[in-house]
N, C-alpha and C positions, 0 to 999 in steps of 0.2 A: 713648844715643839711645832716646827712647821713641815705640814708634809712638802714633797717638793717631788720626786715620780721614782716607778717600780725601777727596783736596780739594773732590769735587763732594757729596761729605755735610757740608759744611761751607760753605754759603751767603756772598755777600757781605751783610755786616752782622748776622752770628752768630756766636757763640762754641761750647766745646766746655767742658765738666770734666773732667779726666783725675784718676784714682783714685788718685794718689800719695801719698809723705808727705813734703813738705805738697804738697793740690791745686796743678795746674796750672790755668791759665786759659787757652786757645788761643780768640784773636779773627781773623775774616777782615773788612777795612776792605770798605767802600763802594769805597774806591779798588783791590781786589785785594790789599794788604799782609796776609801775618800776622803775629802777633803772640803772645806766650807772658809771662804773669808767675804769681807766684803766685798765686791765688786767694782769698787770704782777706787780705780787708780789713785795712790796717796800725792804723786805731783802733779797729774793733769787730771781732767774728768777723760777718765777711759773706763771701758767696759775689760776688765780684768777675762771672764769667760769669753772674749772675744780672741783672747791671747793665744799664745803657743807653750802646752805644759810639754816639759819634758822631767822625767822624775817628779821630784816634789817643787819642782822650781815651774812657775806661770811668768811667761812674759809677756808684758804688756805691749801691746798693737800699734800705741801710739811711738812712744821714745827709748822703745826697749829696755826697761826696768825691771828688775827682777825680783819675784816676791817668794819666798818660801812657804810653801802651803803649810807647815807644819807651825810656823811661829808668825808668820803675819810679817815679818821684816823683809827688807829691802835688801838685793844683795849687792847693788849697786846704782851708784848713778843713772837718772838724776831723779828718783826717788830717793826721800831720807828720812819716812815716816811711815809707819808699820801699819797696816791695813789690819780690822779685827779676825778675829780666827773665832773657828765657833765649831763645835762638837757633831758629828754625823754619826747616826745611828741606823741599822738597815731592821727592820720588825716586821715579818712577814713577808720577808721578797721588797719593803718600799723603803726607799730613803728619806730619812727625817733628817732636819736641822735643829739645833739645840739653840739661839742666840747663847752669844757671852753679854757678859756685863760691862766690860770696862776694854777701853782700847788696846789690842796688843795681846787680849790672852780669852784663854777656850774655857770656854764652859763646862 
């Protein structure tokens, strides 16, 4: 479990980077959900929390690729490899990140 910061430092409709190896991406939706995947871009190196979330969908800053926070998958070109997804937890007001184990799916 990685801590990563209190939920009210973490706005609706902003992300976070967590310093890991490899980065974390932590998104808080419009609609209150978070959210955790890898951070870096499945077809180029891009910083995913750099991107534009709108719902459950992050677009990536470099070549506008589209990732679903909720499944790690690409929802178009010209990514075509799913970024990890990893389980957020809120305990006591802070958000936590859970790692997954295996590429493509949450913890």
């Amino acid at each position: 479990m990685i801590p990563v910061c209190s939920l009210e430092d973490l706005p609706k409709g902003e992300s976070a980077r967590v310093a890991t190896n490899p980065p974390i991406a932590v998104f808080h939706t419009d609609d209150g959900d978070l959210y955790a995947i890898d951070d870096t871009c499945s077809h180029q190196d891009a910083s995913l929390s750099d991107g534009w979330l709108e719902g459950c969908l992050v677009e990536c800053p470099l070549h506008a690729a589209l990732f679903d926070l909720r499944t790690g998958r690409p929802t178009c070109l010209p990514a075509r490899r799913p970024v990890r997804t990893h389980r957020v937890t809120v305990d006591d007001g802070f958000v936590h990140v859970h790692l997954a184990a295996e590429e493509g799916s949450a913890a």
